[in-house]
C-alpha positions as CSV (number, residue, x, y, z in Angstrom):
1,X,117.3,230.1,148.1
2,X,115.5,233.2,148.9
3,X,114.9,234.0,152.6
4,X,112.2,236.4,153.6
5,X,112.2,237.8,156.7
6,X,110.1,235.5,159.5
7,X,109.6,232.7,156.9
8,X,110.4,229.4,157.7
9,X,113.0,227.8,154.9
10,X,111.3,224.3,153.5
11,X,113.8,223.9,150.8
12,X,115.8,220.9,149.8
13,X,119.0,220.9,151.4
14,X,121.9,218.1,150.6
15,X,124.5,216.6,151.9
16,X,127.3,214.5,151.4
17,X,127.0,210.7,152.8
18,X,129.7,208.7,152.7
19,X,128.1,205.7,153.1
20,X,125.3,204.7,150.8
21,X,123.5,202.2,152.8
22,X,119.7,200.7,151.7
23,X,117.5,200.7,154.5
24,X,114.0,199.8,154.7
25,X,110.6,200.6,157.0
26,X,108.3,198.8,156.9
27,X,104.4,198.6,158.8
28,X,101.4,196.8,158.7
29,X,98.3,196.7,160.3
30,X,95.8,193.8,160.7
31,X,92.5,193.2,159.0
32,X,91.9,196.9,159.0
33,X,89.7,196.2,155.2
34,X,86.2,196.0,156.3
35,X,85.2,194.4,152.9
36,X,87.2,191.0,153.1
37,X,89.4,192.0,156.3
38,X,92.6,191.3,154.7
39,X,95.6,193.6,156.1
40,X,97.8,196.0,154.8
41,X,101.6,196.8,154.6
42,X,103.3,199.7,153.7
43,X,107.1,200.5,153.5
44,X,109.8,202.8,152.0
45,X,113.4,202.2,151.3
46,X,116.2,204.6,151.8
47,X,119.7,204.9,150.3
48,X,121.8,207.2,151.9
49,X,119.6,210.3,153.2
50,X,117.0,209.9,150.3
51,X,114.3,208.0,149.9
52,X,114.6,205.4,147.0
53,X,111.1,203.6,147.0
54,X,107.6,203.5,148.5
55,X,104.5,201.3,148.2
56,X,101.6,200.1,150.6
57,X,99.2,197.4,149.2
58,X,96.6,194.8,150.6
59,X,98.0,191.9,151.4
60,X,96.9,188.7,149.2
61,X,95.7,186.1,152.2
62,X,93.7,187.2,155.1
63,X,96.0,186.6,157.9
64,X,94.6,185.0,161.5
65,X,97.0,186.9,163.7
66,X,98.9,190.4,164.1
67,X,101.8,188.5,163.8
68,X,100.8,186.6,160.8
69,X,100.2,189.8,159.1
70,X,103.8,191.8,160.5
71,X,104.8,187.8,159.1
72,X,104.0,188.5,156.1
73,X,105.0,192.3,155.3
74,X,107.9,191.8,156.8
75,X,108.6,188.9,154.0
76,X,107.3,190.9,151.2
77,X,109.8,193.1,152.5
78,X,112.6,191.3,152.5
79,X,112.2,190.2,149.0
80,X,111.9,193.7,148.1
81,X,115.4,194.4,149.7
82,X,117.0,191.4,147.8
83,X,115.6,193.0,144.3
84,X,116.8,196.6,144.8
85,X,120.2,195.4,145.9
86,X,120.5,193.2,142.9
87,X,119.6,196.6,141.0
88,X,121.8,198.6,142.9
89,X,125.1,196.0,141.7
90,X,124.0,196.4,138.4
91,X,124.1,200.4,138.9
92,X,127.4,200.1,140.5
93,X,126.7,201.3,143.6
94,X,127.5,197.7,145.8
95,X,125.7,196.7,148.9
96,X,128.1,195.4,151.5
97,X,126.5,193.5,155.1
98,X,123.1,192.3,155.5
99,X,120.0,195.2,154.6
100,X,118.6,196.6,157.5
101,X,114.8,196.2,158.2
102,X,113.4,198.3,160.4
103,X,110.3,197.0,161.6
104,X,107.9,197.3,165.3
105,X,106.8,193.6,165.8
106,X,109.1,191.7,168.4
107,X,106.5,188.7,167.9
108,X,107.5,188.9,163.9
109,X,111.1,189.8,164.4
110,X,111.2,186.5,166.6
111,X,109.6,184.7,164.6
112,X,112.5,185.2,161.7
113,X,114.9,184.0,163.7
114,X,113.3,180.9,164.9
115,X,110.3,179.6,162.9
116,X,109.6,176.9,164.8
117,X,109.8,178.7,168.2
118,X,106.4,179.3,168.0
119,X,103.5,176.4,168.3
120,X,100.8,178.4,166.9
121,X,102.5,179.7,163.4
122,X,102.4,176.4,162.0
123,X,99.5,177.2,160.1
124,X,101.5,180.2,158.4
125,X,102.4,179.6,154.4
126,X,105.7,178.0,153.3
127,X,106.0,180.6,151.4
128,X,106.4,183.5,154.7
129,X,109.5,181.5,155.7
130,X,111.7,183.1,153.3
131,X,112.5,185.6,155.7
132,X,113.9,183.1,158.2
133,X,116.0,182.1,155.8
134,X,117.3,185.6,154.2
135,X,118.2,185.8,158.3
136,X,120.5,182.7,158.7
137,X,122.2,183.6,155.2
138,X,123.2,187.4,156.7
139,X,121.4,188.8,153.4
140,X,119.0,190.6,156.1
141,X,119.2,192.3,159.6
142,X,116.5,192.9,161.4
């Protein structure tokens, strides 16, 4: 590195971890496209200090709710999680405990735990449910 005087450093810096553990954050908003009003997510894993993997995309359905569309990401998500610790057993480096998800949406977060403690998500797809059940196998914590 060089220093010169009064300059701010903005260099990369490491540092050993001794746990490599795969986190993820993840976000979305809801019907923000003023086309077709369909939402977007966005999240970005971690292992360790550094990040792993990005992405944000439109989500495929146009959700009726916030908390159908924080429903949905947080699925997406989850799936995501699954695949890069499947990847990450193959590279040796094992996953041990449930991935963390960090995500802002008590109503969504509730929602994983108990699907059917909600009247009104009924009309959410099949599909979404996934996460509920990533939950009750301790493959996820949210």
């Amino acid at each position: 590195m060089i220093y010169v005087k009064g300059t701010i450093d903005y260099g990369l810096h490491y540092s050993h971890v001794k746990k490599m553990e795969l986190i993820d954050f993840s976000d979305s908003d809801w019907g923000s496209n003023l086309d077709d009003r369909k939402s977007t997510f966005g999240q970005c894993f971690s292992l360790g200090l550094g990040l792993i993997t990005w992405s944000s995309k439109k989500q495929s359905i146009i959700a009726l709710s916030s908390c159908e569309a924080k429903y949905i990401a947080l699925t997406i998500a989850s799936a995501q999680a699954l695949w890069l610790r499947k990847l990450l057993d193959e590279i040796g480096e094992k996953q041990h405990g449930p991935i963390t998800l960090y995500y802002d949406n008590q109503s969504a977060i509730q929602l994983a735990h108990n699907p059917i403690h909600h009247s009104r998500s009924k009309h959410f797809q099949l599909n979404y449910h996934f996460i509920h059940d990533m939950v009750e196998k301790d493959q996820i914590e949210l």
